[in-house]
N, CA and C atoms of all chains as a GROMACS GRO file, in nm:
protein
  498
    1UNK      N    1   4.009  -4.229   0.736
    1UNK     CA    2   4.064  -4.174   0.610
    1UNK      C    3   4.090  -4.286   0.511
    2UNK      N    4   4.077  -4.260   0.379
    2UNK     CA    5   4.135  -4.338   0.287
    2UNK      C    6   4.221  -4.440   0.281
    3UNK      N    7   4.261  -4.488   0.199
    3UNK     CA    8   4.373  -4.605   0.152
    3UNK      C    9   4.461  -4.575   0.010
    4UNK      N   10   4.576  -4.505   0.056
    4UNK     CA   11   4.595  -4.438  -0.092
    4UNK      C   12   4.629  -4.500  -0.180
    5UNK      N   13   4.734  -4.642  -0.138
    5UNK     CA   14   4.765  -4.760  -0.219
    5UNK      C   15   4.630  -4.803  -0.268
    6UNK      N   16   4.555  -4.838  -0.231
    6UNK     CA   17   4.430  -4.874  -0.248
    6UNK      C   18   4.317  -4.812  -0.370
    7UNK      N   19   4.329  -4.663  -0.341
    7UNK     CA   20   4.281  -4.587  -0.470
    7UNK      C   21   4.350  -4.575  -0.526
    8UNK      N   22   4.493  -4.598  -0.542
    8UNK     CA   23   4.588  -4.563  -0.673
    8UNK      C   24   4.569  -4.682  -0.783
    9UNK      N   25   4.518  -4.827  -0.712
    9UNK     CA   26   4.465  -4.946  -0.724
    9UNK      C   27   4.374  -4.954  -0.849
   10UNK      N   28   4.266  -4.851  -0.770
   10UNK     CA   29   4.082  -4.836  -0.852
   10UNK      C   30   4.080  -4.712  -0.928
   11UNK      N   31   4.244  -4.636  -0.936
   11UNK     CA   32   4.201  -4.542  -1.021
   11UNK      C   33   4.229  -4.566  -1.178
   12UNK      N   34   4.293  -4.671  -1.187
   12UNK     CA   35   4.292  -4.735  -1.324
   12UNK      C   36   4.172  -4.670  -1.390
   13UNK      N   37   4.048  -4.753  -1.407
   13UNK     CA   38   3.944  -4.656  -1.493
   13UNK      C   39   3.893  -4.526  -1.477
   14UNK      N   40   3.963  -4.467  -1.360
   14UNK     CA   41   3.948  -4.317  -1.340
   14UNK      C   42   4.077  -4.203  -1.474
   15UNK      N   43   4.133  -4.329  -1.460
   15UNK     CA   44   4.282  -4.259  -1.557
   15UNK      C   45   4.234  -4.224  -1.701
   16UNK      N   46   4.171  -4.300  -1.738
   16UNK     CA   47   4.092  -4.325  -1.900
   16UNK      C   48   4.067  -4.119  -1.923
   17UNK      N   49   3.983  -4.109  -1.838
   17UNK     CA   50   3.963  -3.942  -1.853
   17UNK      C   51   4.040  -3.854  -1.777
   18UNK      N   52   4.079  -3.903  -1.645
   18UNK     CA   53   4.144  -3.789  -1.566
   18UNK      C   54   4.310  -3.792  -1.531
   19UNK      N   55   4.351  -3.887  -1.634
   19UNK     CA   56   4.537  -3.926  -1.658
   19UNK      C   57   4.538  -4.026  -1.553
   20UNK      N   58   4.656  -4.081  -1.573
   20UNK     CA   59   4.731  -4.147  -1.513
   20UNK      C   60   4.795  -4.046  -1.399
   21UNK      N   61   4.808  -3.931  -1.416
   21UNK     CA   62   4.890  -3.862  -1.292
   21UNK      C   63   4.730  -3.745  -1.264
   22UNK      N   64   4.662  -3.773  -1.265
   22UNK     CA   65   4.587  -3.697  -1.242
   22UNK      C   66   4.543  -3.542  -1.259
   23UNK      N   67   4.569  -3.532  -1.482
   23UNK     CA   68   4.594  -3.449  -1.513
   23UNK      C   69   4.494  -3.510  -1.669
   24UNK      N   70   4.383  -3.387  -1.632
   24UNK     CA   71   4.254  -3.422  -1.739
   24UNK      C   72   4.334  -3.509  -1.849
   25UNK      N   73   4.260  -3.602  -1.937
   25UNK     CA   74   4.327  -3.604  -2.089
   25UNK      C   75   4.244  -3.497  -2.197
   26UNK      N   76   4.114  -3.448  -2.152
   26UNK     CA   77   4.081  -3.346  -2.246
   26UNK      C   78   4.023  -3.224  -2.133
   27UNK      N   79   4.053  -3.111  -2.221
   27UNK     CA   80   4.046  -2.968  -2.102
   27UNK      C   81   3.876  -2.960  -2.062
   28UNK      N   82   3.774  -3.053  -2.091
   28UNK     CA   83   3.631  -3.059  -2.049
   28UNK      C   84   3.638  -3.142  -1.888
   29UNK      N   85   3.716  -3.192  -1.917
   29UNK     CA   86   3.708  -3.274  -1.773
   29UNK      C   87   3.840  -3.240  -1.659
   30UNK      N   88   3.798  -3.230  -1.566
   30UNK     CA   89   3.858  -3.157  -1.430
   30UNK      C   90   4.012  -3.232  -1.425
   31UNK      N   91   4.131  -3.154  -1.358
   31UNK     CA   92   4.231  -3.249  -1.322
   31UNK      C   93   4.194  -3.243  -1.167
   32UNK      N   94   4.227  -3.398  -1.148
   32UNK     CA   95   4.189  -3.410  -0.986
   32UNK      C   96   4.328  -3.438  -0.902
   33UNK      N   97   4.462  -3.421  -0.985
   33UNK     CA   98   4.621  -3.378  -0.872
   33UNK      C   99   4.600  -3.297  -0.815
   34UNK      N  100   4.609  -3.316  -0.631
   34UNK     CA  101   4.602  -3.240  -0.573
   34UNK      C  102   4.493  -3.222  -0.509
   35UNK      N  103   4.341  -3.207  -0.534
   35UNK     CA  104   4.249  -3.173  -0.525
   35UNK      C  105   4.198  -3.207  -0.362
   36UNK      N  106   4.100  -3.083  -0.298
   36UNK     CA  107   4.110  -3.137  -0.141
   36UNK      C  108   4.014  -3.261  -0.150
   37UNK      N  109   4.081  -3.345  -0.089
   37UNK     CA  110   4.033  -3.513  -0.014
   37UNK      C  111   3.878  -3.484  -0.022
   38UNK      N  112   3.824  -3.414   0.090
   38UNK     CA  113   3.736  -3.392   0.098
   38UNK      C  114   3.609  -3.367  -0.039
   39UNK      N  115   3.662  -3.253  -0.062
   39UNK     CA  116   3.575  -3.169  -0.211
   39UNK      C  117   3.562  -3.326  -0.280
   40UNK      N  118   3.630  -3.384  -0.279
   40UNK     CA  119   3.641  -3.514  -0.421
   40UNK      C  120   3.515  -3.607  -0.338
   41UNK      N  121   3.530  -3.679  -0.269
   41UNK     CA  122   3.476  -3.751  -0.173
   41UNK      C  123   3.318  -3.692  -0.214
   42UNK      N  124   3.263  -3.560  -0.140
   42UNK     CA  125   3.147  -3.490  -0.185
   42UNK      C  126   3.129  -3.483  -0.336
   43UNK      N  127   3.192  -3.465  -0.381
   43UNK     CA  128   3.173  -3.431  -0.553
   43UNK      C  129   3.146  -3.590  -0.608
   44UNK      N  130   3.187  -3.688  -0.574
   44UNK     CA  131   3.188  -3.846  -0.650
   44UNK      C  132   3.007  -3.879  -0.616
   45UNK      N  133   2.994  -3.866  -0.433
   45UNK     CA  134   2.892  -3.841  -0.380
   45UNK      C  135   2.818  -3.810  -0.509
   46UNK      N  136   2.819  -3.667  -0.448
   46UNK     CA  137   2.714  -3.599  -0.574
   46UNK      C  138   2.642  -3.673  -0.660
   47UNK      N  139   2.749  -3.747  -0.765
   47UNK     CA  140   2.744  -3.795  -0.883
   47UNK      C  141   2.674  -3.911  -0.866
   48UNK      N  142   2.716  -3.991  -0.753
   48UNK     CA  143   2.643  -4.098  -0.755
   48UNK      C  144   2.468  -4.081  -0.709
   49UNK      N  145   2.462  -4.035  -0.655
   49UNK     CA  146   2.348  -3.969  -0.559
   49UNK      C  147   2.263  -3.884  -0.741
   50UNK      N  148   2.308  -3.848  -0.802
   50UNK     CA  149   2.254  -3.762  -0.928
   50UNK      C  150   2.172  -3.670  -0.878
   51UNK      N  151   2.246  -3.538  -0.804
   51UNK     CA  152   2.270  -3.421  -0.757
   51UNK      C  153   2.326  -3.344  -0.838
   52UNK      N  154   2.447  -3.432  -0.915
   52UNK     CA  155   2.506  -3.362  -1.058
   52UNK      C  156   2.392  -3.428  -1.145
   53UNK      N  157   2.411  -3.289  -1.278
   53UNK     CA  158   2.299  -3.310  -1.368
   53UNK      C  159   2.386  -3.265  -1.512
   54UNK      N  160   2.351  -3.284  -1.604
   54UNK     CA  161   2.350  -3.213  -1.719
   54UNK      C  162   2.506  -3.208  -1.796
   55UNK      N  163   2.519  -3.178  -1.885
   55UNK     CA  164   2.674  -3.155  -1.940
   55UNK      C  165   2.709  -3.331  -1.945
   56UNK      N  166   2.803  -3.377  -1.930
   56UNK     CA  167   2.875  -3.476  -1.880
   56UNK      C  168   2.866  -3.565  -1.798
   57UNK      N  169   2.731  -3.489  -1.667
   57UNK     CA  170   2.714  -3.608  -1.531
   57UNK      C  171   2.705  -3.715  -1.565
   58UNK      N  172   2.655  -3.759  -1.675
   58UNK     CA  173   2.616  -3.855  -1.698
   58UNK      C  174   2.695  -3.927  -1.649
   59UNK      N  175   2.795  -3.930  -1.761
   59UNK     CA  176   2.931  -4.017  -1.736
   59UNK      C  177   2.976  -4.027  -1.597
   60UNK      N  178   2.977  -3.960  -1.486
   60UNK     CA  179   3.020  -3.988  -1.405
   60UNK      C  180   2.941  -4.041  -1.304
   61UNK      N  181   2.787  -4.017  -1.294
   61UNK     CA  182   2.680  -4.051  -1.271
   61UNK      C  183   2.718  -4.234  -1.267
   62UNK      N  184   2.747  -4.295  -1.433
   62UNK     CA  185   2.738  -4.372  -1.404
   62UNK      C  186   2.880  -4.458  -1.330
   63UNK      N  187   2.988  -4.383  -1.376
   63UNK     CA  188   3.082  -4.449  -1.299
   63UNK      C  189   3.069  -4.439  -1.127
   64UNK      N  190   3.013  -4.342  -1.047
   64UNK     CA  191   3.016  -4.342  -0.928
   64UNK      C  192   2.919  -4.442  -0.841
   65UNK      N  193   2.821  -4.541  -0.994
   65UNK     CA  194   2.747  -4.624  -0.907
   65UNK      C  195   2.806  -4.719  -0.857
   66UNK      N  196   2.907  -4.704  -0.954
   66UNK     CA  197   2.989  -4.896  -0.927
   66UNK      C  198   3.107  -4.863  -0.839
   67UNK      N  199   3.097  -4.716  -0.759
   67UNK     CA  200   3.192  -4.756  -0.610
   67UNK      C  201   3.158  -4.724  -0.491
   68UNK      N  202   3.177  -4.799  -0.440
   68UNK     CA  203   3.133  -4.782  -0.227
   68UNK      C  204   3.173  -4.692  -0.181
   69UNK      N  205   3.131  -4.632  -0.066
   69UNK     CA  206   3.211  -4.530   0.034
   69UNK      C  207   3.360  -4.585   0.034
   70UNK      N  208   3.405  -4.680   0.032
   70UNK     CA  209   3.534  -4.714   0.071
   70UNK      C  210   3.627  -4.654  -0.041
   71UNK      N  211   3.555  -4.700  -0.160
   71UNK     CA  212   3.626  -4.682  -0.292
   71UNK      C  213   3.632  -4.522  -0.311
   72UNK      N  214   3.561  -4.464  -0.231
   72UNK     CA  215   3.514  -4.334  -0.280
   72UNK      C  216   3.648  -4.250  -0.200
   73UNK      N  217   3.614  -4.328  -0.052
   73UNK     CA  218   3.754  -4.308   0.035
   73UNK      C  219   3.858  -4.292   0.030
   74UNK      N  220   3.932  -4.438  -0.072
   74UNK     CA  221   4.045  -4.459  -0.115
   74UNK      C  222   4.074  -4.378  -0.237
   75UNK      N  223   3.974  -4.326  -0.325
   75UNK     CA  224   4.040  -4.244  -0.434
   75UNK      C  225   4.070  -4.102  -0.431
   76UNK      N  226   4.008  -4.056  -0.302
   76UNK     CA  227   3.978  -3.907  -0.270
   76UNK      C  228   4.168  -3.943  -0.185
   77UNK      N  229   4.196  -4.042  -0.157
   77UNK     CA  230   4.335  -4.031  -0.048
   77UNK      C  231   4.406  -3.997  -0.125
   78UNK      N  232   4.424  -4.089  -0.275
   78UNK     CA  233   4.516  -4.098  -0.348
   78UNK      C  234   4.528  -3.968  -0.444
   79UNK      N  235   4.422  -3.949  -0.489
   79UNK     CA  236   4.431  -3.809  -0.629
   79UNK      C  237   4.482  -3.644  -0.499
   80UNK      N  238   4.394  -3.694  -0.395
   80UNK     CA  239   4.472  -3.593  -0.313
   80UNK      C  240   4.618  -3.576  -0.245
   81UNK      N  241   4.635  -3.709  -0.239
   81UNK     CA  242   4.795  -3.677  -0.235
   81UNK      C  243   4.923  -3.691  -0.355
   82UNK      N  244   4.852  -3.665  -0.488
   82UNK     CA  245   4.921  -3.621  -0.555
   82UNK      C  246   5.021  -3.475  -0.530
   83UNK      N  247   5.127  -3.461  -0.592
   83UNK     CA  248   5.164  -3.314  -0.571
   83UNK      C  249   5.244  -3.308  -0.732
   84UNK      N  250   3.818  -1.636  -2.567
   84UNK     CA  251   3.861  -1.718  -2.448
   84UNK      C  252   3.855  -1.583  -2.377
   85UNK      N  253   3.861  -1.579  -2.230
   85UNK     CA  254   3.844  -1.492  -2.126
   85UNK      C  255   3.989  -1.392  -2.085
   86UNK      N  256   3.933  -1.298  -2.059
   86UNK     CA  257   4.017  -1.210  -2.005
   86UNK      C  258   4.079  -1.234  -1.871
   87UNK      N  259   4.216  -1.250  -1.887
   87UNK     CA  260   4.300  -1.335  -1.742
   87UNK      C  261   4.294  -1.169  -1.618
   88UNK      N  262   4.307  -1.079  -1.654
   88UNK     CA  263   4.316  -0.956  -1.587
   88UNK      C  264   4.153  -0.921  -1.505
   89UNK      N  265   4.096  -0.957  -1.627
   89UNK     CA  266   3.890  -0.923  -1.612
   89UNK      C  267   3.904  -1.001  -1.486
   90UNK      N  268   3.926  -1.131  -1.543
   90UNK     CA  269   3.884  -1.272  -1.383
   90UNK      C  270   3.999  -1.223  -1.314
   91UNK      N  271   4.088  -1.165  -1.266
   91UNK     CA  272   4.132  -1.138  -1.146
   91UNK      C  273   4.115  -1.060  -1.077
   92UNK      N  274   4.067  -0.934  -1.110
   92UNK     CA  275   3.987  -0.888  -1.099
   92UNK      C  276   3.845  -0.892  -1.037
   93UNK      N  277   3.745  -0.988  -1.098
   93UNK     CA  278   3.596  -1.041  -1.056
   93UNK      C  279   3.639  -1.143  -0.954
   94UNK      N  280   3.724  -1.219  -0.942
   94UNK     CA  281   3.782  -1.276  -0.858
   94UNK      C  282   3.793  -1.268  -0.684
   95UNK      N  283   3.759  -1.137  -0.704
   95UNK     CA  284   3.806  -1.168  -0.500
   95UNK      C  285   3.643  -1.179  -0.417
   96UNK      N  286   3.545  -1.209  -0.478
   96UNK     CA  287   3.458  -1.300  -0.441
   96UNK      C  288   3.487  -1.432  -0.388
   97UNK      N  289   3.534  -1.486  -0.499
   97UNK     CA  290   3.560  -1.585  -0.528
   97UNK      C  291   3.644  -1.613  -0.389
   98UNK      N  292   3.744  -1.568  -0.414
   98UNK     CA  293   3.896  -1.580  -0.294
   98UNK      C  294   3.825  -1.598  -0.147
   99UNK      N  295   3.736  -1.562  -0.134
   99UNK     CA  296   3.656  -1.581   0.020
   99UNK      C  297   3.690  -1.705   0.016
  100UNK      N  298   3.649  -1.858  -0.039
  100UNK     CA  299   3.641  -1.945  -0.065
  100UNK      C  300   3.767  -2.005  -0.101
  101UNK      N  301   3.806  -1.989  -0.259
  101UNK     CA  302   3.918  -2.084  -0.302
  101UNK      C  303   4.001  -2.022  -0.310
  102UNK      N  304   4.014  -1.922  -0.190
  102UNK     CA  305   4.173  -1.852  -0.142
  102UNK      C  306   4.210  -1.756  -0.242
  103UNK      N  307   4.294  -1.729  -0.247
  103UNK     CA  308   4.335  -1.549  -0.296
  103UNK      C  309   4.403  -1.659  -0.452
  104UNK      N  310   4.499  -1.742  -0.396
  104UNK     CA  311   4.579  -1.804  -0.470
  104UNK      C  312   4.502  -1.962  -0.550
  105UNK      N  313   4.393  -1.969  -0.548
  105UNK     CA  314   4.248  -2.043  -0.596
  105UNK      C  315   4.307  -2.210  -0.523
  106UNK      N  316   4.362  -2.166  -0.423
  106UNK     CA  317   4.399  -2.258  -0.292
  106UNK      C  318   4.298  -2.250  -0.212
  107UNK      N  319   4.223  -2.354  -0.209
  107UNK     CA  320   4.053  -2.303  -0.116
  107UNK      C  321   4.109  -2.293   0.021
  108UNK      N  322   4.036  -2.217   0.109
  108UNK     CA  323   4.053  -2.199   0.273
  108UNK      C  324   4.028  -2.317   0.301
  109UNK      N  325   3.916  -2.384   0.266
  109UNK     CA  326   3.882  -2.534   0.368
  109UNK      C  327   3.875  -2.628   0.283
  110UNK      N  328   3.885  -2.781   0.345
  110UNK     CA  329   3.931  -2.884   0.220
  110UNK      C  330   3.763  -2.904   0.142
  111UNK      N  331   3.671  -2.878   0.248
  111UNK     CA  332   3.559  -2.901   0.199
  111UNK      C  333   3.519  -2.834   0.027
  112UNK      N  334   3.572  -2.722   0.012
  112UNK     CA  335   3.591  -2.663  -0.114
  112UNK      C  336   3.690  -2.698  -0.224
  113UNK      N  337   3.684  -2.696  -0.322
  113UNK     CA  338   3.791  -2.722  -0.430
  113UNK      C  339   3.876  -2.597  -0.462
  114UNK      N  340   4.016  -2.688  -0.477
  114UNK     CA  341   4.114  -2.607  -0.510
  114UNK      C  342   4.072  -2.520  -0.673
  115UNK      N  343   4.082  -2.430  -0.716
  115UNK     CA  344   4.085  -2.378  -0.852
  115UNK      C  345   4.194  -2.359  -0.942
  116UNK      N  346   4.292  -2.352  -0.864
  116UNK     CA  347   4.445  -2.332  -0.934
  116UNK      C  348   4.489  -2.424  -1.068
  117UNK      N  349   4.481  -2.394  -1.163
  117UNK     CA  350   4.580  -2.478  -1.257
  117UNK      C  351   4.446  -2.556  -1.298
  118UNK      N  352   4.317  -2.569  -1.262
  118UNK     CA  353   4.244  -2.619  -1.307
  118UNK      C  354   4.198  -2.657  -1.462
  119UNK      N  355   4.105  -2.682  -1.564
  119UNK     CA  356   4.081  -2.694  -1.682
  119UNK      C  357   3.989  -2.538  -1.715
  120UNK      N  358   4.022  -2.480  -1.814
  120UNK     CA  359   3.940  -2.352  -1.838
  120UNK      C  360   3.822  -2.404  -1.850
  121UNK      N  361   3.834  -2.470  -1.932
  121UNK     CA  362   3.668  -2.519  -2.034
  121UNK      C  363   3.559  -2.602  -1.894
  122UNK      N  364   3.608  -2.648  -1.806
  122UNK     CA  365   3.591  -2.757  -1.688
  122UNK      C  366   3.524  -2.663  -1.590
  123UNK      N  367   3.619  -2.559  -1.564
  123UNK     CA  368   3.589  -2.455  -1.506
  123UNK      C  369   3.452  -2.364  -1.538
  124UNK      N  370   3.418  -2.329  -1.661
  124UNK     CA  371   3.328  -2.285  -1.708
  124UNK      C  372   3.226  -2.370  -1.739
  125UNK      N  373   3.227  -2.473  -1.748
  125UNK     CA  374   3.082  -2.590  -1.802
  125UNK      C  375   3.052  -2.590  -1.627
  126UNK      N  376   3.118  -2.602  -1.559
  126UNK     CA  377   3.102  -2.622  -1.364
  126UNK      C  378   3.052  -2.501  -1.298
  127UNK      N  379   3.104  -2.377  -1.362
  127UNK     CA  380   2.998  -2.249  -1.290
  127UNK      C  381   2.887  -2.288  -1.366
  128UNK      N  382   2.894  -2.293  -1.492
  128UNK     CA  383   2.744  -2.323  -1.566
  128UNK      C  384   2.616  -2.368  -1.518
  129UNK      N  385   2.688  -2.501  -1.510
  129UNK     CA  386   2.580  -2.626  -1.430
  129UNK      C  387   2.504  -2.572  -1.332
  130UNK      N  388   2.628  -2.511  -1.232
  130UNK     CA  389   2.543  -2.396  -1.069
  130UNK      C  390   2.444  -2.311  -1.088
  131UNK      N  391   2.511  -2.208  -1.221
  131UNK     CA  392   2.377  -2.140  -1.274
  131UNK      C  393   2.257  -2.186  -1.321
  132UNK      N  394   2.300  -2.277  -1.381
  132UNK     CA  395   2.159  -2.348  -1.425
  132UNK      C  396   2.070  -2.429  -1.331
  133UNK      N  397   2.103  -2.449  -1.207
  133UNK     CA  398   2.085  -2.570  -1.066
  133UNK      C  399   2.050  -2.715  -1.140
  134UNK      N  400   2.217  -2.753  -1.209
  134UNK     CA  401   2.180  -2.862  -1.232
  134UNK      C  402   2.293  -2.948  -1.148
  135UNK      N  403   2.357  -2.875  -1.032
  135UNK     CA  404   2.454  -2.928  -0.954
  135UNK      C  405   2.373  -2.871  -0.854
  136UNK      N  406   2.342  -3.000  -0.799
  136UNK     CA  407   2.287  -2.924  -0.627
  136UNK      C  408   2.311  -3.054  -0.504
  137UNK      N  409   2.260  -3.027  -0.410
  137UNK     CA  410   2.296  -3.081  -0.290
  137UNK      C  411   2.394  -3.025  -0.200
  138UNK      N  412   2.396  -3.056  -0.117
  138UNK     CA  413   2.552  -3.028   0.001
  138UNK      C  414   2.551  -2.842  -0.005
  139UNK      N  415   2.655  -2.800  -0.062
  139UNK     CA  416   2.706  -2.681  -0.075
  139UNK      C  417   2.648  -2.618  -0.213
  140UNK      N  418   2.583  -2.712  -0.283
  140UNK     CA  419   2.557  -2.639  -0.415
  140UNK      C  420   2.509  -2.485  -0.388
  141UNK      N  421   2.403  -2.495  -0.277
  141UNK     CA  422   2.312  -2.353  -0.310
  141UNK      C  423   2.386  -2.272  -0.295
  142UNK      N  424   2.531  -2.268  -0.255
  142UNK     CA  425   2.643  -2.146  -0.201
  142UNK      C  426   2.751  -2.098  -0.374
  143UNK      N  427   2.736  -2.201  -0.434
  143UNK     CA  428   2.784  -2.188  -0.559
  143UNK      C  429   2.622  -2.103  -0.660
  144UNK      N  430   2.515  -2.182  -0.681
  144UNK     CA  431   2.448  -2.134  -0.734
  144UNK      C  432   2.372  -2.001  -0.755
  145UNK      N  433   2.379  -1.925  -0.571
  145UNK     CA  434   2.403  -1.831  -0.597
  145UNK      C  435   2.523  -1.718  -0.599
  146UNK      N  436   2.595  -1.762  -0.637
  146UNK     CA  437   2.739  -1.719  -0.653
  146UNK      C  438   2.721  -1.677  -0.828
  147UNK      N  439   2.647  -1.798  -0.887
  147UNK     CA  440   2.736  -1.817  -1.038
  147UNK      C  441   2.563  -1.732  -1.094
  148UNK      N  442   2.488  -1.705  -1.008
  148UNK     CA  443   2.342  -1.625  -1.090
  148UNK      C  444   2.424  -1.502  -1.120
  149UNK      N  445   2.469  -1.452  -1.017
  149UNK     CA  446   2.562  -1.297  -1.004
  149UNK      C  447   2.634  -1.286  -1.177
  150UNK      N  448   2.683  -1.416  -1.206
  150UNK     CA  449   2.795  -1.392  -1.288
  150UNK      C  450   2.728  -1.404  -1.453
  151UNK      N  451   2.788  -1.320  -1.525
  151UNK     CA  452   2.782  -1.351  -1.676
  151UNK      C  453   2.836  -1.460  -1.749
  152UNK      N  454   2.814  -1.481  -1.874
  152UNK     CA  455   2.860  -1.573  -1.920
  152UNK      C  456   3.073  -1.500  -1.968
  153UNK      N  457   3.005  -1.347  -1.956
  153UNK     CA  458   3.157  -1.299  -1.991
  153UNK      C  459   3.222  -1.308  -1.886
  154UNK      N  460   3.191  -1.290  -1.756
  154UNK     CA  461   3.259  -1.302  -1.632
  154UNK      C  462   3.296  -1.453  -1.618
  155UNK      N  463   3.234  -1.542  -1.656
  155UNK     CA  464   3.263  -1.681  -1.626
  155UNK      C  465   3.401  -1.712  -1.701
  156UNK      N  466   3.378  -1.677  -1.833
  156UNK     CA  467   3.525  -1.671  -1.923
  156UNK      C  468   3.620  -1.587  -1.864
  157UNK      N  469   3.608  -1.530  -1.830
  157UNK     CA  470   3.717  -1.444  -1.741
  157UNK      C  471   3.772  -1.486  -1.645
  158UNK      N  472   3.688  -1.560  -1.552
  158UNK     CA  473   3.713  -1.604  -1.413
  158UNK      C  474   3.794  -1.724  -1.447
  159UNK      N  475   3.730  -1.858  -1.570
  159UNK     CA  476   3.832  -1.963  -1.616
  159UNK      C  477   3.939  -1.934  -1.662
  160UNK      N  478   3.966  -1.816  -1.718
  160UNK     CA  479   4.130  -1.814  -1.798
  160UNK      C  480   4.184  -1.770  -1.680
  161UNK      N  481   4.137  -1.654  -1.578
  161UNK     CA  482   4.250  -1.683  -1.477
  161UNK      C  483   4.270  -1.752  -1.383
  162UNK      N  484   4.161  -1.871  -1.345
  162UNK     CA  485   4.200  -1.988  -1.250
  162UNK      C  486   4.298  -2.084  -1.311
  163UNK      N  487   4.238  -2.083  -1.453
  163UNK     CA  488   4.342  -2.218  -1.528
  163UNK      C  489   4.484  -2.127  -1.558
  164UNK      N  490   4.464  -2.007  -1.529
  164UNK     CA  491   4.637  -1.937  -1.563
  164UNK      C  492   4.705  -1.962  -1.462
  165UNK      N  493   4.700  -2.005  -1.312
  165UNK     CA  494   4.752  -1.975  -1.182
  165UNK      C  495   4.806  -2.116  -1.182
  166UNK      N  496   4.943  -2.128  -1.160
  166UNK     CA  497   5.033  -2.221  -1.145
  166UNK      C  498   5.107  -2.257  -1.042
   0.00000   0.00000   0.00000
């Protein structure tokens, strides 16, 4: 499992769009407080992999190149144990 | 914007999955609760269109062919209404 200190760490440029508490800054993009560990983990996947398409992937497309399974690990711990 | 009654309504499809209370049954799925309306609707979109695929996509994609674009507005105002 994750490292939640760790993704709370690397979610700095995740915050830019999805808050600081993990609450969208604009209603186009998802809030990820809370969200299951898992689903996130697959969904970053996705993105990096460019499985997601169209709308917005882009953007996340390219942010998911520049993180590892680990990173992917540690951020799915942390936005999921938001409450 | 969508009818919160319509999507609760069209909704208990849905609930197989992201729970009655858009609390998914398994972590593998995403929570829907409290989500972004607009986020919500560009994300069934994408499914309809198969520009989200891999993993679980094909279980969404044909989920979201079923649905209208009025049902989709419906279904976002009442996931993003549930608190």
């Amino acid at each position: 499992a994750g490292d939640i200190a760790a993704g709370k760490a690397k979610s700095a440029v995740c915050a830019a769009c999805h808050g600081a508490d993990g609450i969208a800054v604009i209603p186009g993009y998802p809030n990820l407080k809370g969200q299951n560990e898992q689903y996130i983990i697959s969904s970053i996947k996705a993105y990096k992999d460019k499985q997601r398409n169209g709308g917005l992937a882009v953007v996340m497309q390219a942010q998911a190149a520049m993180l590892s399974d680990s990173d992917i690990a540690n951020l799915a711990a942390y936005y999921s144990s938001l409450k």
